[in-house]
N, C-alpha and C positions, 0 to 999 in steps of 0.2 A: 504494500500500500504506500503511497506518496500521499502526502498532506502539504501540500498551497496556498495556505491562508490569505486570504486577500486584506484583512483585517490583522492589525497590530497590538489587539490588545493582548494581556498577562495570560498568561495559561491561570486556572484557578488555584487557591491557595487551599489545602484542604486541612479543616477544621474538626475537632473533635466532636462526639456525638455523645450525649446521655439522653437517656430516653428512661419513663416512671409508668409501666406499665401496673394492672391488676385488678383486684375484687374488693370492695369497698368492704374493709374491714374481716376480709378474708385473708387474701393476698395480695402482696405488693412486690413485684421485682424490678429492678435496677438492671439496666446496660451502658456499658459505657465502652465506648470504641476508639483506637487511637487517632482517627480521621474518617472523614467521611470519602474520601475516592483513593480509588486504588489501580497500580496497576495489573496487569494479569499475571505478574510475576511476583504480587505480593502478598505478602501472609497478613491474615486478617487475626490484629492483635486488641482483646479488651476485656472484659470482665464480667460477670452475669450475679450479681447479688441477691438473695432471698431477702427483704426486708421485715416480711410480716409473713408469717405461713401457719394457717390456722385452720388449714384442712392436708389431707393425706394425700401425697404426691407420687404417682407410680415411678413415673418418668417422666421427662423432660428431652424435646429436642429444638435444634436451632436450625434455618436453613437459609441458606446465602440464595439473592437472586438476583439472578446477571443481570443489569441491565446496560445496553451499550447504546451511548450519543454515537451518529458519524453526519459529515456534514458541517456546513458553517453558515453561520448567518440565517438567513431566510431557507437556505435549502437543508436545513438540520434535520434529522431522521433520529426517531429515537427508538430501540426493537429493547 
């Protein structure tokens, strides 16, 4: 792939992520991510906190979903 940018601005500066998901007065969990973009050769580093857990947990899973910009300006594509 070749990338042309006809546009001069900053590639984006990517920014940590916490996020306060849960059940009101059940459960409460915490995530926190080193950054929000990444590239396809990076490892996705952060943390998952229990805050409040007041019911019985089997298991728990996480799942990563790709999403990819291609494109500039007006003709951006997002899949």
């Amino acid at each position: 792939m070749v990338q042309n940018p006809q546009d001069t601005a900053p590639p984006e500066t990517p920014v940590p992520i916490k996020l306060e998901v849960g059940i009101e007065e059940c459960l409460h969990i915490q995530f926190e991510y080193e950054k929000n973009i990444f590239h396809l050769r990076d490892v996705v580093k952060g943390k998952v906190d229990f805050n409040l857990v007041r019911i019985k947990i089997k298991h728990m899973e996480l799942a990563v979903i790709w999403k990819e910009t291609v494109g500039w300006g007006q003709t951006t594509s997002t899949e």
